[in-house]
N, C-alpha and C positions, 0 to 999 in steps of 0.2 A: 275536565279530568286532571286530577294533580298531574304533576311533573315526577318519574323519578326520580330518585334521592341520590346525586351523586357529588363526589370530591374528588377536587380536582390539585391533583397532586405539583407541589412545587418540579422546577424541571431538578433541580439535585438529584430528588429522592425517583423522579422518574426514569434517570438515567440508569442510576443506582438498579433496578428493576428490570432495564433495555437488557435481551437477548436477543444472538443472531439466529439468523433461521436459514436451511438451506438442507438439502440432503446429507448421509452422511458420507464423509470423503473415506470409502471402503480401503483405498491404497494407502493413505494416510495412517491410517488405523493398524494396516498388517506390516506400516514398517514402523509405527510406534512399538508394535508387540518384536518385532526382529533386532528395534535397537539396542536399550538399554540392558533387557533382559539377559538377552544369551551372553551380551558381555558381561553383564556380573558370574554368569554363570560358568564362564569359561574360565576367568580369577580363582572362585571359589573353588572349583577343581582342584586348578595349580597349585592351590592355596596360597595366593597372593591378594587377598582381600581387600586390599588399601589400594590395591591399580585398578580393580574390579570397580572401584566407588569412583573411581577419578573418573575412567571413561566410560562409565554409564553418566557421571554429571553430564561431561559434555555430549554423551545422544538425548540426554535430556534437554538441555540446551539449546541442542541442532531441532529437536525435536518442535519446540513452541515455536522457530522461526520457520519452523518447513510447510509451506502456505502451498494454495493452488497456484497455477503457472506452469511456466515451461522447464525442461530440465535445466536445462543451461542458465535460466534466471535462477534455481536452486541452489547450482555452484556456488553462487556470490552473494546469494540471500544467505545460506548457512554458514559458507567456510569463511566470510570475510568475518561474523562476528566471533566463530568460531578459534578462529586465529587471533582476534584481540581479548577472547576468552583467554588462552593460553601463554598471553602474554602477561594478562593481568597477573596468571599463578606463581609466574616466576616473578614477579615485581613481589605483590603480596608475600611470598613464601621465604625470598630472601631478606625483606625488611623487617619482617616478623621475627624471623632467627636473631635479626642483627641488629635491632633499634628496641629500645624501651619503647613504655606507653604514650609519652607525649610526642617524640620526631615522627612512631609509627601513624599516631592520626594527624601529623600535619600531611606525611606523605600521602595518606589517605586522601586528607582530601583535597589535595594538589590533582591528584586522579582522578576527583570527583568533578573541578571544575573544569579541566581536558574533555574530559569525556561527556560532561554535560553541554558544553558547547557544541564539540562534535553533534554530540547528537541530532542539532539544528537542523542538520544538511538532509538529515530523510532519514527513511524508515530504517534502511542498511544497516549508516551509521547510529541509529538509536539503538537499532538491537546491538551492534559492537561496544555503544558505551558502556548499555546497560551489561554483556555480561563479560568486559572490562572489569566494572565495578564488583560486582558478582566474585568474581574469581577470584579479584586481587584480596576480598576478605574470606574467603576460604581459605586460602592459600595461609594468610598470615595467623587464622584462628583455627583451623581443625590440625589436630596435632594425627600426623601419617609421617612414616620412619622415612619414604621418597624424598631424595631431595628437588628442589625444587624444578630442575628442569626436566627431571624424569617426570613429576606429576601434571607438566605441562605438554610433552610430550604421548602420555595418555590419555589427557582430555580431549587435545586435537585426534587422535585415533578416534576415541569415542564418538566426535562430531564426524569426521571422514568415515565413518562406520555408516549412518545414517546417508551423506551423500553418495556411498558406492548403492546403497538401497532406492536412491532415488534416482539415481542412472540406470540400473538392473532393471528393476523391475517392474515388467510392463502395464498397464491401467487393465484393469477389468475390460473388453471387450474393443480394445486398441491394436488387437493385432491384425486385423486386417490392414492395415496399412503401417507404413513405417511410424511402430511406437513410440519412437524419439521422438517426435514430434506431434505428439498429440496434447500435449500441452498449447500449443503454436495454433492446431488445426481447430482446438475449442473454442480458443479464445477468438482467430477470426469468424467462428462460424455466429458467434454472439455477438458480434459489430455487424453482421448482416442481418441477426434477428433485433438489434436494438434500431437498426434505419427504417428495417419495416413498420416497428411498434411506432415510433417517430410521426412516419406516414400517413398509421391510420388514426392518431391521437391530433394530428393537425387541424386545426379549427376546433379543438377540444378546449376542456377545463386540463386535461393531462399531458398536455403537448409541451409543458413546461417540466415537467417530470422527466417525461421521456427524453427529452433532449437531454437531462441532468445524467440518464442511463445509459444513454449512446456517449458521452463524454466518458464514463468508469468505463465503458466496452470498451473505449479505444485507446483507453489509458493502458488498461490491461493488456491488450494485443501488441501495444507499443514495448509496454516492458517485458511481455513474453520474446520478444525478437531482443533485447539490449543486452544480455550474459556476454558473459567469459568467449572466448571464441577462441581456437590456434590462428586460423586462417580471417584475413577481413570479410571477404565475402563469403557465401552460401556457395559451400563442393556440393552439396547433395540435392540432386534436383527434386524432389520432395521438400525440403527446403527452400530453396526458389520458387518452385509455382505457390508454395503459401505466401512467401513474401511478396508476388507479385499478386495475391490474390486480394492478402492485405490492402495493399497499394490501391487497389482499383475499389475498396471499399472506400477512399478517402474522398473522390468527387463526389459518390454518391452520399455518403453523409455530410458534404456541403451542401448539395443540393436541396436535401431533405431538411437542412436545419432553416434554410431560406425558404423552402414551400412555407415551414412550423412558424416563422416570422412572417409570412405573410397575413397569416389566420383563417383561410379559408381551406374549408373541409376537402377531403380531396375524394375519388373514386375509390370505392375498396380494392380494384382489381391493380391501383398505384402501388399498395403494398405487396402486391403476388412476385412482383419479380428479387428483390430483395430475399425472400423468404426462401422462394427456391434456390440462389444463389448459397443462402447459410445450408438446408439441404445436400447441393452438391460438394459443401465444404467435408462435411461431417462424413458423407457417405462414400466421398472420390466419385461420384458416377460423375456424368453430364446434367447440365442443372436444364436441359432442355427448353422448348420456344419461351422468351421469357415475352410477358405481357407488354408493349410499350405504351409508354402515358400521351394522351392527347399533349400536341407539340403549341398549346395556347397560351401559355406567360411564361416570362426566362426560366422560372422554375425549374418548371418542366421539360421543359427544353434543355435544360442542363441536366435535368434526371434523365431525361432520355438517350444523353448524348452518355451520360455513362453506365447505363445499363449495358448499350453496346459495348463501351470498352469494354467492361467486365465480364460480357459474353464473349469477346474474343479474348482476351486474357484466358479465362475458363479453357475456351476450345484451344489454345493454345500448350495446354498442359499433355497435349498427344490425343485427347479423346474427339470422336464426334460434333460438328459441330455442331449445336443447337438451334439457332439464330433467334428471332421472336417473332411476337405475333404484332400483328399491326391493331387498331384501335376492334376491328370487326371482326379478330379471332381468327385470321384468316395466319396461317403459317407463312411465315416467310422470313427472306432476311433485304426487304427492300433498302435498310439504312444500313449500309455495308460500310466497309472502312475507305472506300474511294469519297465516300461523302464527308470526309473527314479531312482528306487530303493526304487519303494514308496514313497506315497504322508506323505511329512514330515520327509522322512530323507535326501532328499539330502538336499543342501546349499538353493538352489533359495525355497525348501519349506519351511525349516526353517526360512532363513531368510526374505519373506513373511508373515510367521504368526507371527515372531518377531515385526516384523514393523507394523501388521494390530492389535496386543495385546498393545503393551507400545509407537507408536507414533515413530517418528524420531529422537527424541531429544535424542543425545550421551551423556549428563550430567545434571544436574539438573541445574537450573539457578545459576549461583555465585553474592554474591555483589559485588566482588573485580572487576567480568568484569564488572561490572556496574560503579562502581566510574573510572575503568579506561575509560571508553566511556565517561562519564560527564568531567570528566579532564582531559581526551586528547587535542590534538591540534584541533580536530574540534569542542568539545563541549567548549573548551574556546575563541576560533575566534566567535564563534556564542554565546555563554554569553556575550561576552564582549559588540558585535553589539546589541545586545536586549535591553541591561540592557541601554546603550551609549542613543539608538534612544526614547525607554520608558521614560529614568527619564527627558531626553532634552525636550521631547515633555510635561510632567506632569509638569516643572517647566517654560515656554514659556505659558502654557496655564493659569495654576495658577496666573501668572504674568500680562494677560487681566483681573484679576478677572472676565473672563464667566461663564454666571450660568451653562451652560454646558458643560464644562470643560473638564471632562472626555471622551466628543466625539476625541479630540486630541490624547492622548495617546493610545486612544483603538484602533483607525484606524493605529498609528505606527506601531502596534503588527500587525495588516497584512500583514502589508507595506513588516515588515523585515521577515517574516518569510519564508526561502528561498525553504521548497519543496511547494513552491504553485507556483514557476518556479525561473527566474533571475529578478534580482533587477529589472533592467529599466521597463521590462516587467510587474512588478507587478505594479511599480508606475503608468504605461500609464494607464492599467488597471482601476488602483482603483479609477484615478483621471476622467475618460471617466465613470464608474461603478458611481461614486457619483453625478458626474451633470445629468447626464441622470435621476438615481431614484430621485434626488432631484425633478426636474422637471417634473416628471410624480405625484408624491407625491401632489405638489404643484397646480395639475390643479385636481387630484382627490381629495383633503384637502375643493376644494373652490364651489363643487358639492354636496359632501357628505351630506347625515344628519349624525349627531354626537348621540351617540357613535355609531351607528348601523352598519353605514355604516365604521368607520374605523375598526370595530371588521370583516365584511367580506374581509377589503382591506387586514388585516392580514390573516387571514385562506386563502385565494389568493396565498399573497406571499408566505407563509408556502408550498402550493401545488406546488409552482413552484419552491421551494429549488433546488429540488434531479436534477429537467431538469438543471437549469444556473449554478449547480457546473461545467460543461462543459468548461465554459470560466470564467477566472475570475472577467472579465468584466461584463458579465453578472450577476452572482454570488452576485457582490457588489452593480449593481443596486436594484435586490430584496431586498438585506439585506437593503439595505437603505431607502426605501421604507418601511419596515417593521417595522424598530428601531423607522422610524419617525410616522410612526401609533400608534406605543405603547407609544411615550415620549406623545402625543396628550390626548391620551387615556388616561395619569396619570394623566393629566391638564394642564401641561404646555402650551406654545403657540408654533404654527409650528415653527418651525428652520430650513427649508429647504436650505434658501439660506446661514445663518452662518452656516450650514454643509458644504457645496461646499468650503468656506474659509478655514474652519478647516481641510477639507482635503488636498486641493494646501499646506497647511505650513507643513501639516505633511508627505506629500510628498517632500516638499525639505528637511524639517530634514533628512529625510531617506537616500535620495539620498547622504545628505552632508557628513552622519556618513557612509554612505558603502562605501562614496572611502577615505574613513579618514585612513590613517598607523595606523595600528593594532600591538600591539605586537607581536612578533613571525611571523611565514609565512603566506601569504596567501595564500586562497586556502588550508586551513585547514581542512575543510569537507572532500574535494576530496579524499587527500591524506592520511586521515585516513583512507576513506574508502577502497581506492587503497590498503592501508599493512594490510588491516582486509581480502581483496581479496587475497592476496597473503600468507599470513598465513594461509587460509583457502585450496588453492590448494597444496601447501606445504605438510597440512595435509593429505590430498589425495593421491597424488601420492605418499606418504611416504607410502599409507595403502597397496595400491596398489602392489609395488613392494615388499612392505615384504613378499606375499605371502597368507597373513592371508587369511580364507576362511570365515569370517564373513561377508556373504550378506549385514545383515541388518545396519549395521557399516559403509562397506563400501557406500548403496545406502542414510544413514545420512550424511556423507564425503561429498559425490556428491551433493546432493542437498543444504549444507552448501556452498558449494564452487562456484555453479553457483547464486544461490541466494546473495551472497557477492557478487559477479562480477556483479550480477541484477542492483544493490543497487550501485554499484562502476560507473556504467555506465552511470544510473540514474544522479547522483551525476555531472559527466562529463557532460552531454549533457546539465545541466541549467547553468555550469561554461561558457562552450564556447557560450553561449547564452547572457553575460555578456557584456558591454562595452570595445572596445578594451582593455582600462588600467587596466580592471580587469579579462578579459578573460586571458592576457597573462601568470597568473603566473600560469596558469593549461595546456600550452602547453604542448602536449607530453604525458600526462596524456592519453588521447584515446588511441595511439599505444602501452599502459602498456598494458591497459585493454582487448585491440586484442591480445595481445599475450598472454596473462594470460584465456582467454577464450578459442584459440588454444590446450594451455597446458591441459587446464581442457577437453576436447575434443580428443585430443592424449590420454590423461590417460585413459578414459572411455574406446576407443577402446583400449588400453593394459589388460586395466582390461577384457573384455572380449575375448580376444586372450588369456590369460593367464587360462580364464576356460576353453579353446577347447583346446589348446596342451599343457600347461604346461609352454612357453616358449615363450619368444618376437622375434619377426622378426629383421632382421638390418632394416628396413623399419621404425618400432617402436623405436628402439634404437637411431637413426640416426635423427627423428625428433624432439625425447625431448631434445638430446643433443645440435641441430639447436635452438629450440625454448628458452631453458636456456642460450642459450649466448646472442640471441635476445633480452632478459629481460632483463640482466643486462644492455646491452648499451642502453638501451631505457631507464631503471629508470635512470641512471646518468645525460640521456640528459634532462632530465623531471624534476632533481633535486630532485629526492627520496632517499631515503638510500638503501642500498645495500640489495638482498633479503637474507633468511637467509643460512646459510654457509652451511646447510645440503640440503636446498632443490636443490643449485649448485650441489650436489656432488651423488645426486637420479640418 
């Protein structure tokens, strides 16, 4: 029988085509429609139409950064770029008024390479550079009678409009329990449905998957507890019992990552207890007798020992206690916390209450790690492209004298900004994302009554943000769609079709400065992020083998060191998504990252063989020794630096 006929797409053009998939985020959506909208709508009353545009920009703004998560992670996800939004308008708006065309694009892109280095440091500061950049060419290219610090002072409104929305108001069926915290209550209850999935994937083809899924669960419940705070610790005890519920997720997903290394399939009744524990998260009930696992290899034995804890943690929160069942279903609670030596002296309770009181984080933040991520190799390959694509596109546009101007460089800052995927991919995007809302714009522009009707086309698009961040394609036709309801709204005349122009040039700008020779190497992100991975398992298996009995240290270690590998891999998969001439200089780059995942993987199961007997297997011995030689010849082939001399010699 032939074969079907199929083609198999390069990854550029594949990416280009990647959409996310996931329900729709209902909350998200009714405070897209509560943003933008009613602020413009409140202006247009007053009739102040120019303040009406400033702070719907910035709930638009606040809008593409307001992701799933906890409230309090929202604070600092929104207002921190929020606040370098408003900074940039009053930079842009007074440089504008006050410098001709050639000081105004140096200063440009003096901002551009600030802020694209920033960017380096995460997602926070990518979004603060990016609407930095944003703003600061608003500011200097749309002509509004506001001076400059009054239009900054309404876009942060605009953006603080959105986060009193995201504090208010509570999630579709969150109010049975305290709604503040159900951002907090998701995400733990997905770190106990990602250790079950773990469990039953164990001795699988998928058990390498899953483990990649229980690392994004624990990422995410990690950053849902890391926001803004008045107070250091947790006043609300809803509050605390999540964070000690957290907490008691973390030996069990040791455990389970060490059954997942071991490779042998496990019972299905292994994953029952796990499951019911995300159950009692989601519902507050009591997660009742949980099933315990035959006590036959450290494993398990270490699964077993924190199931318990986490059943008393559980029963701990004021309810009933539960206890489990023993191997033959029989109810009881024979493994009580006397067999432990008491609840809170051994290691796993200690270091449970350790981690559910002060958080994960082994040190306080440093600047010095911060100026070294800005001035590293990836925060200056990625200054250097910001700053390059920003000032070329601000002095190309200034040079049309268009009144609107500033549409050029703002759309570059998308252009280049690489975690929104790989270059090609973004351009195909943005350049498909702009003619589409142009011309949707354009047929609802020439229907409308004014202003009425462009004040609903925005609260529209506002409501559809949170769905088309899915694709960026999507994504950019809303925004566009949007921008051009608000420039309408401030008086100007539609520009739909000089949008579509100013976006083709500022897509080959892009295109010309990413494959342009860069000082120093490329593939700068990568490999930062590759030796920030590797310096982080270093750490680990260093903790590991010294013996030290500090839990809570050690399961910081682990979660630093999978989450840098997260981040490391992340980094890889948009690299090789890249056109061949720029893909190639991150060859190799993938098989670091598999073996540095392996490593951190053997270590965990050392780590917990080392709590049952005291002592490693040649099994364990034999694979870190395999896996440390494997690193070295793979970074050389990959064109990395050597890893560090201690972590060969662990």
């Amino acid at each position: 029988m032939p074969r079907p006929f199929s083609v198999a797409l390069p990854p550029w053009l594949t990416h280009a085509l990647r959409a996310q998939r996931g329900p729709v985020p209902w909350n998200a959506v009714v405070r897209g429609a509560l943003a933008a909208g009613p602020l413009l709508l409140a202006a247009v009353l007053l009739g102040r139409e120019s303040v009406g545009v400033m702070a719907a920009l910035g709930a638009m703004l606040a809008g593409i950064n307001d992701r799933p998560g906890s409230r309090r992670t929202a604070v600092h996800r929104i207002g921190v770029p929020g606040l370098a939004g408003a900074a940039g308008l009053v930079v842009g708006t007074y440089a504008g008024e006050g410098l001709g065309a050639v000081p105004l694009t140096l200063i440009l892109t003096a901002l551009g390479l600030l802020a694209g280095a920033v960017s380096a440091v995460g997602p926070v500061s990518s979004g603060a550079g990016t609407q930095l950049l944003v703003a600061a060419a608003i500011g200097a290219g749309m002509p509004l009678p506001e001076p400059g610090w009054q239009r900054a002072l309404f876009f942060l409104a605009g953006a603080a409009w959105l986060i009193v929305l995201r504090l208010a108001l509570p999630t579709p069926g969150a109010l049975a329990h305290d709604f503040r915290f159900d951002g907090e209550r998701l995400a733990v209850a997905d770190v106990y449905d990602a250790i079950a999935e773990l469990l039953a994937a164990a001795g699988g083809e998928q058990a390498g998957a899953r483990r990649a899924a229980l690392t994004a669960a624990l990422d995410h419940a990690q950053d849902a507890f890391a926001g803004p705070r008045l107070r250091r610790y947790a006043s609300s005890s809803a509050e605390r019992r999540l964070r000690a519920q957290y907490a008691a997720a973390l030996p069990l997903a040791e455990a389970a990552t060490a059954l997942a290394w071991a490779g042998d399939a496990l019972p299905a009744r292994t994953a029952e207890g796990p499951r019911r524990l995300a159950v009692a998260v989601r519902t507050g009930e009591p997660c009742g007798p949980l099933p315990a696992p035959a006590r036959s290899v450290p494993g398990l034995r270490a699964l077993d020992d924190a199931l318990l804890h986490a059943a008393e943690t559980f029963d701990r929160g004021g309810r009933k206690p539960g206890g489990r069942q023993t191997d033959g279903n029989k109810a009881g609670d024979e493994h009580s916390a006397a067999g432990h030596g008491g609840t809170g002296t051994n290691p796993l309770d200690r270091g449970a209450r350790q981690t559910a009181h002060k958080g994960l984080r082994l040190r306080p933040f440093r600047a010095k790690a911060l100026l070294r991520t800005v001035t590293g190799e990836g925060g200056r390959e990625y200054g250097f492209r910001v700053a390059l694509s920003y000032g070329a596109s601000a002095a190309v546009a200034q040079a049309f004298h268009h009144v609107h101007w500033y549409w050029l460089p703002a759309t570059a800052v998308f252009l280049v900004k690489p975690d929104l995927g790989p270059l090609v991919s973004r351009v195909l995007n943005r350049a498909a994302g702009t003619v589409l809302g142009a011309l949707v714009f354009a047929g609802f522009a020439a229907v409308l009554p004014r202003p009425e009707g462009l004040v609903a086309l925005v609260a529209i698009s506002g409501a559809l943000i949170p769905v088309a961040t899915r694709h960026f394609a999507a994504q950019t036709a809303v925004v566009t769609v949007l921008v051009l309801a608000l420039v309408m709204v401030g008086g100007e005349p539609e520009a739909s079709w000089s949008r579509i122009g100013e976006t083709l040039l500022a897509c080959a700008i892009v295109l010309i400065v990413g494959h342009l020779p860069a000082p120093g190497q490329r593939g700068g992100n990568v490999k930062a992020r590759l030796t920030a991975a590797t310096d982080a398992a270093h750490a680990y298996l260093t903790h590991v083998l010294s013996g030290a009995d500090d839990r809570a240290a050690r399961w910081a270690l682990r979660r630093e060191a999978y989450r840098k590998l997260a981040e490391a891999r992340a980094a890889i998969d948009r690299a090789a998504a890249e056109l061949p001439t720029m893909a190639r200089h991150t060859e190799g780059t993938d098989e670091v990252a598999a073996t540095l995942e392996r490593l951190v993987d053997t270590t965990t199961a050392c780590a917990v063989h080392l709590d049952d007997t005291g002592r490693l297997t040649p099994r364990h011995t034999e694979r870190l020794a395999t896996l440390l030689d494997e690193l070295v010849e793979q970074r050389e082939r990959a064109g990395l630096a050597d890893p560090p001399a201690n972590l060969l010699s662990a």
